[in-house]
C-alpha distance (Angstrom), angle and dihedral (degrees) to the residues before:
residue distance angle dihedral
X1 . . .
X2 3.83 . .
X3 3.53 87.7 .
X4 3.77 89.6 68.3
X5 3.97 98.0 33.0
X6 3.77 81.8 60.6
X7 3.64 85.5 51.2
X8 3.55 98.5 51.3
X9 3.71 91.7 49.0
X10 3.52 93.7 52.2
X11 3.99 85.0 48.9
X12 3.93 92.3 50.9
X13 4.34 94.1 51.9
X14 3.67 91.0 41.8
X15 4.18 80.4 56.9
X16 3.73 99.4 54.4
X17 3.82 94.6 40.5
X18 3.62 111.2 112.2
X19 3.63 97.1 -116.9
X20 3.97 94.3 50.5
X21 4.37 81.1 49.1
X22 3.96 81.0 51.0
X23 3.30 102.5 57.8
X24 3.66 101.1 39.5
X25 3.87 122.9 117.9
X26 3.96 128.0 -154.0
X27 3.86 103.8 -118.2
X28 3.70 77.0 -133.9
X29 4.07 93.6 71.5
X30 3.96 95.5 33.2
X31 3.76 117.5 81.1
X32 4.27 113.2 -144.2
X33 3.77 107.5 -73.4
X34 4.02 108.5 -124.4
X35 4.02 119.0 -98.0
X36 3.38 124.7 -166.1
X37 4.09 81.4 -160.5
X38 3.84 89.5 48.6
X39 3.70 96.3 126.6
X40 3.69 91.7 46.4
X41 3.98 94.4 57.4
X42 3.73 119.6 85.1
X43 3.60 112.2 -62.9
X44 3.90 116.4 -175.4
X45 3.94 99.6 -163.0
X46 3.42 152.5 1.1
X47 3.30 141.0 -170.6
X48 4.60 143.3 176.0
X49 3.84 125.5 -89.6
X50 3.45 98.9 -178.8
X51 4.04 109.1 -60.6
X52 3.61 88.8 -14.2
X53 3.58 137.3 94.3
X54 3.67 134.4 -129.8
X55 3.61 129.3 -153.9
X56 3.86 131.5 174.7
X57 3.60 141.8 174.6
X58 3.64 160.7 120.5
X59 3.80 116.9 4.9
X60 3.54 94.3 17.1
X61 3.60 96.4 -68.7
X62 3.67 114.1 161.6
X63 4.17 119.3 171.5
X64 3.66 127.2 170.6
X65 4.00 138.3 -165.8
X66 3.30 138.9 -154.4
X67 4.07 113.9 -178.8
X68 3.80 90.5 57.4
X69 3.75 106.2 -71.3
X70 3.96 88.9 -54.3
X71 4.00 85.0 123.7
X72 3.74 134.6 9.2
X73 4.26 131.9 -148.0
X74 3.72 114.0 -152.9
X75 4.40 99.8 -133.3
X76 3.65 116.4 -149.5
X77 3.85 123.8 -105.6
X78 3.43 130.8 -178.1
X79 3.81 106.0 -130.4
X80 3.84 127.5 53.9
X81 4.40 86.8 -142.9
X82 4.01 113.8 125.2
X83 3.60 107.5 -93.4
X84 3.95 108.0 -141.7
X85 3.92 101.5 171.7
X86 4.09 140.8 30.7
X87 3.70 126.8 172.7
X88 3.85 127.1 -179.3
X89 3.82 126.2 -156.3
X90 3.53 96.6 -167.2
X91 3.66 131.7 10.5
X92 4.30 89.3 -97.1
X93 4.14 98.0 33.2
X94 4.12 115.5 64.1
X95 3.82 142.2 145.7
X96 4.00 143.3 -143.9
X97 3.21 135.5 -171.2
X98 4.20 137.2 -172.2
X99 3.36 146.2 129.4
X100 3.65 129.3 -10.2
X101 3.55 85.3 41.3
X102 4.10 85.8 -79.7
X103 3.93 111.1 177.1
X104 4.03 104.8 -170.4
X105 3.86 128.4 -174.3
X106 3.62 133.8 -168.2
X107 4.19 127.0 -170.7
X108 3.93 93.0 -173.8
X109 4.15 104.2 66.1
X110 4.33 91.4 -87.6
X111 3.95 102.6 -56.0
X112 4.25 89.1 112.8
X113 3.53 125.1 27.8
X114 4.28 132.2 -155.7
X115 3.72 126.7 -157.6
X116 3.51 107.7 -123.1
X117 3.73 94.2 170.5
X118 3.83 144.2 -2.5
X119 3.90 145.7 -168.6
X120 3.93 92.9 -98.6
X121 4.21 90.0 55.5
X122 4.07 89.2 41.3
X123 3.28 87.5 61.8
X124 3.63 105.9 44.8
X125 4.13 81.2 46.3
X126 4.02 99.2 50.9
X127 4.01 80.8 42.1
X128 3.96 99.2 55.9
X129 4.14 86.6 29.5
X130 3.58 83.1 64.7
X131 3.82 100.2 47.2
X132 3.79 96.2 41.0
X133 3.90 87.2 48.0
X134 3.64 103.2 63.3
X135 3.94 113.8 112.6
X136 3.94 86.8 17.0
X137 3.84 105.1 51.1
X138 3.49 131.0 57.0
X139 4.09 112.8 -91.0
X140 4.32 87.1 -128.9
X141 3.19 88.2 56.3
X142 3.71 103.8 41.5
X143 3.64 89.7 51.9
X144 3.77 94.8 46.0
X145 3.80 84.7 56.9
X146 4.02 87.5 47.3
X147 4.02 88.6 52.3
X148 3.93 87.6 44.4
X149 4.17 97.3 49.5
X150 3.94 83.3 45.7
X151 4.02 90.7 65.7
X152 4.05 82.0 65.8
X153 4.05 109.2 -153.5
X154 3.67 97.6 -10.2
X155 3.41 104.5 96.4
X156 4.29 114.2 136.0
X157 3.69 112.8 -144.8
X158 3.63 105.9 -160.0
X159 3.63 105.3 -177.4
X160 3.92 140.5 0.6
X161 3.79 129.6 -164.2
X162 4.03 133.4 -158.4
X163 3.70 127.6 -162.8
X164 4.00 113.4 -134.3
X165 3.45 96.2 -84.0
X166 3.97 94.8 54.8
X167 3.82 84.2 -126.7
X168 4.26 108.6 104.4
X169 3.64 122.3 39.6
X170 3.58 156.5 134.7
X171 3.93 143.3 -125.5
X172 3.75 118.6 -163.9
X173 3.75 133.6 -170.8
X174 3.69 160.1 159.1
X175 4.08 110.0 -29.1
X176 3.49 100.2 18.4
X177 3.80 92.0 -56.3
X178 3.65 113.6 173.9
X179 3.75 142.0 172.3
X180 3.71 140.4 168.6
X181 3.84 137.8 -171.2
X182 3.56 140.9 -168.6
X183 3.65 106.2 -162.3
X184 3.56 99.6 58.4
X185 4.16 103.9 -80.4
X186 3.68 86.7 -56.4
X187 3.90 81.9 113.5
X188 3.25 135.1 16.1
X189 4.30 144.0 -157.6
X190 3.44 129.9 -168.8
X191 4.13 112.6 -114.8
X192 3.89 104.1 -172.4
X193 3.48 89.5 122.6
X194 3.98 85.9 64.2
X195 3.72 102.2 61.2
X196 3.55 138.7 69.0
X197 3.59 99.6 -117.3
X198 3.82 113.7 124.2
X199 3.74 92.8 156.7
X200 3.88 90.9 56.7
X201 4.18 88.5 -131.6
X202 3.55 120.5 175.7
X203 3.83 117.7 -86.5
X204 3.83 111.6 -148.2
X205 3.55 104.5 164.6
X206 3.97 146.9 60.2
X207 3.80 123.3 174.4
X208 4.16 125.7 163.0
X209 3.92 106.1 -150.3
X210 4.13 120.9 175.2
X211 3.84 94.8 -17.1
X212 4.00 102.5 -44.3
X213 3.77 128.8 88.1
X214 4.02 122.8 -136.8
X215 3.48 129.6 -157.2
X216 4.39 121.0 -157.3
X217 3.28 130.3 -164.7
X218 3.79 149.7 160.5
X219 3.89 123.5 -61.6
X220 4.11 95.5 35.3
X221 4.01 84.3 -56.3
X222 4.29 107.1 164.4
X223 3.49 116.6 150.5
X224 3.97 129.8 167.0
X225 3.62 129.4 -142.5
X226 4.19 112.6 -105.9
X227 3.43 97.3 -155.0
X228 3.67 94.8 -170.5
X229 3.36 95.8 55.8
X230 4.25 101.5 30.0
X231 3.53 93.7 -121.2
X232 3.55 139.6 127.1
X233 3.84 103.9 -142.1
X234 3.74 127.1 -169.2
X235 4.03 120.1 -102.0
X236 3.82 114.9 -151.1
X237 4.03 110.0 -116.5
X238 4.40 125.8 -171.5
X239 4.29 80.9 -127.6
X240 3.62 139.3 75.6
X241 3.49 101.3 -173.9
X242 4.21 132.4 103.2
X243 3.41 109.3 -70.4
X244 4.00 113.0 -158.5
X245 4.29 112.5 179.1
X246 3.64 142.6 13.7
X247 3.75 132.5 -147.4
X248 3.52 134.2 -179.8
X249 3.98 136.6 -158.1
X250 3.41 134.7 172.3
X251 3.80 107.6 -38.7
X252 3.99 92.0 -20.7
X253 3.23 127.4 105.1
X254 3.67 112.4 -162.8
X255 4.65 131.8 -163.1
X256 3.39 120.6 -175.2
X257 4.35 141.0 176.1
X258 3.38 146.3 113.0
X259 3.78 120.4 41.1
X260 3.86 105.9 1.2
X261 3.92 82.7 -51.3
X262 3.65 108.8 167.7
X263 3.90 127.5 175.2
X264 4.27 130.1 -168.6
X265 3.43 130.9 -170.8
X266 4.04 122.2 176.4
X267 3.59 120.2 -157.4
X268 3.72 95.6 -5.7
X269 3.80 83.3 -57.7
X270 3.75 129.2 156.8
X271 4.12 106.4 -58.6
X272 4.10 109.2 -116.2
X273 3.74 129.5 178.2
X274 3.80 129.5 -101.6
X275 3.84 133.7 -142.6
X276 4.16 99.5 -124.9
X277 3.29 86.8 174.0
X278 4.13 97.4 -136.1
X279 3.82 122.6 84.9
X280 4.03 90.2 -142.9
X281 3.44 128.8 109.6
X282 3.85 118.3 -88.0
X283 3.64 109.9 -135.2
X284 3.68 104.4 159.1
X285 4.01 146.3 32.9
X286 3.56 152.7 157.6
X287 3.90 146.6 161.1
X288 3.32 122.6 -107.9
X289 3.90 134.5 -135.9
X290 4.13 93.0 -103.3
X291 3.17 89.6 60.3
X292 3.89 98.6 -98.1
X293 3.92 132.1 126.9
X294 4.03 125.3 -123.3
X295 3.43 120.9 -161.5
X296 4.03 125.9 -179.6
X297 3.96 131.2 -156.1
X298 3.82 135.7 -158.4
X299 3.23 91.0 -107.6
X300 3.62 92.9 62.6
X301 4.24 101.6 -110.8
X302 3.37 122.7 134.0
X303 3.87 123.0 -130.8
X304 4.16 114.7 -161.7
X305 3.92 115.9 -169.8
X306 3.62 118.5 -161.3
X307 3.95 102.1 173.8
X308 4.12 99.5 55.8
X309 3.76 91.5 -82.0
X310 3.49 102.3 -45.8
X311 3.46 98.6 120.1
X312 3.56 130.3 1.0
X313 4.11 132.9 -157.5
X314 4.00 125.5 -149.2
X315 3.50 114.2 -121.2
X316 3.66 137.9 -165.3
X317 3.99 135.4 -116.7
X318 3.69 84.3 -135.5
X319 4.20 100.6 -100.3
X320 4.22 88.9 -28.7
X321 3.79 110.3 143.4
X322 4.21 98.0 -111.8
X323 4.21 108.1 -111.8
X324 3.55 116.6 -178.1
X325 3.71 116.7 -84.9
X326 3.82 129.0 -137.9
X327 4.22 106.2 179.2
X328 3.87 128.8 -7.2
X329 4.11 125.3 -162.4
X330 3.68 140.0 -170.7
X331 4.14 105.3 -83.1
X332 3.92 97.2 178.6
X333 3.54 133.5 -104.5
X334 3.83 99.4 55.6
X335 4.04 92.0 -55.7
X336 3.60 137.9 114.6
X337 3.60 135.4 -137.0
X338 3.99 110.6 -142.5
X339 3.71 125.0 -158.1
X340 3.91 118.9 -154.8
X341 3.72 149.8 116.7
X342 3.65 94.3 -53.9
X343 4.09 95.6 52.4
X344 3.22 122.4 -100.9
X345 3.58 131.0 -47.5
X346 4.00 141.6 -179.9
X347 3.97 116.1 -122.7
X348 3.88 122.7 -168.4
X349 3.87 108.2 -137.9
X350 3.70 124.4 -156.9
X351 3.51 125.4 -85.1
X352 3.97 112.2 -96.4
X353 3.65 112.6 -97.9
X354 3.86 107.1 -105.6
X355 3.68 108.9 -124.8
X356 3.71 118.3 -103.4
């Protein structure tokens, strides 16, 4: 133990000496350096573009797979920022988004990656969004963007959403931090004053389900997308704590977080709580092509719905020691590929239960 305090102080004055200050580089200006362990290193989601798999993650590390997460390519990016998001639209045209306010796109399925956007230009944009606004925008949100452009180039995106078309979207982030676009990320406004977020909480998480998009956050914060009126508008929910994913099957809607927390609505229906089962943190989920729902906790188990949500059932990684899990998605033939501290790997579920 003192051993490594000593260690750590050493590491800490070697940090604030002037040559460690020279040779530092803004994660900004240094593309991810290669890894031949790159899909072992903490990867914090991952998502389908067509038959192939997506991973990103800390550092900028991006890898991708196409024989079913038998073998992984790292893909280059430009920026050395942790990615926490990536979203395709089609299996060739796809999105990420992290720290430093980093907006990425790639036009060839996730083996080369663009900036589109980064925490320097967010901050000029929240800054002249602000001046430009006054008179037109509200003054809560002009100040929120104020507070935001402040925080320079750190600005965490947490998740970023694409209609069909790859045309309109949205990023969100830390502090209420929120952006749309209309020409597919190649530009990009901020929308605070379209959401229902006085507070300025975080917003971690986009999902489309039957036609309308929702947005969770932390504190209880759901909101869904009034299209009519191009606002995000604030759904009541029985829970006030952080919610961190959405997923959607069939007619249910599901919102999950903190503590095992897990939330269904049907229909658009009154939102009531379900037994998970775990007391972990839900971080990610999906639904699968059988018709079945996956969820994933910190602590690395594995929830599988078969009934919309209703109930769910904790399966196994088949003898895999558990590592905590971040994001899951559909990987094909009844697996699912699981994104986490340990990289990302591919787990074979059990077959659904055929029905009596």
């Amino acid at each position: 133990m003192r051993g490594r305090a000593h260690v750590a102080a050493l590491g800490l004055l070697l940090a604030a000496s002037p040559a460690a200050a020279a040779g530092f580089v803004d994660p900004l200006d240094q593309p991810a350096g290669p890894s031949a362990l790159a899909a072992r290193r903490p990867l914090l989601s991952v998502a389908r573009a067509g038959e192939r798999l997506v991973a990103v993650g800390e550092r900028g590390l991006a890898v991708f797979s196409d024989d079913g997460g038998a073998r992984w390519t790292q893909a280059a990016v430009p920026v050395s920022e942790d990615l926490t998001a990536v979203r395709f639209a089609s299996p060739r045209l796809g999105w990420a988004v992290g720290h430093g306010g980093v907006v990425l796109a790639t036009e060839d399925g996730g083996a080369r990656w663009e900036r589109r956007l980064d925490g320097r230009g967010l901050a000029r944009l929240l800054d002249a969004w602000a001046r430009d606004g006054a008179g037109r925008i509200a003054p809560a949100a002009l100040a929120q963007a104020r507070d935001l452009a402040a925080r320079g180039p750190d600005q965490p995106l947490l998740d970023v959403w694409m209609d069909q078309a790859g045309r309109e979207g949205f990023a969100v982030g830390a502090f209420g931090l929120a952006l749309a676009t209309g020409d597919g990320g190649r530009s990009w406004t901020p929308c605070l004053d379209r959401i229902e977020n006085p507070r300025a909480l975080h917003l971690h998480a986009l999902l489309e389900a039957r036609g309308t998009l929702y947005l969770a956050g932390e504190q209880g914060l759901l909101l869904r997308l009034d299209r009519a009126a191009g606002r995000f508008r604030a759904v009541a929910i029985p829970y006030g704590g952080s919610l961190f994913g959405l997923a959607s099957v069939g007619r249910a809607l599901l919102a999950f977080g903190l503590r095992g927390t897990v939330l269904r609505s049907v229909d658009g229906g009154p939102w009531q709580a379900v037994e998970a089962g775990v007391e972990a943190t839900l971080a990610g989920g999906t639904a699968l092509p059988d018709g079945r729902l996956a969820l994933a906790a910190v602590s690395g188990e594995l929830l599988v719905s078969a009934d919309g949500g209703a109930t769910f059932e904790r399966v196994s990684a088949r003898g895999a020691v558990l590592a905590p899990a971040f994001a899951v998605a559909p990987a094909g033939d009844g697996a699912l590929a699981v994104a986490g501290a340990e990289g990302v790997r591919v787990v074979a579920l059990p077959r659904p239960r055929e029905a009596p």
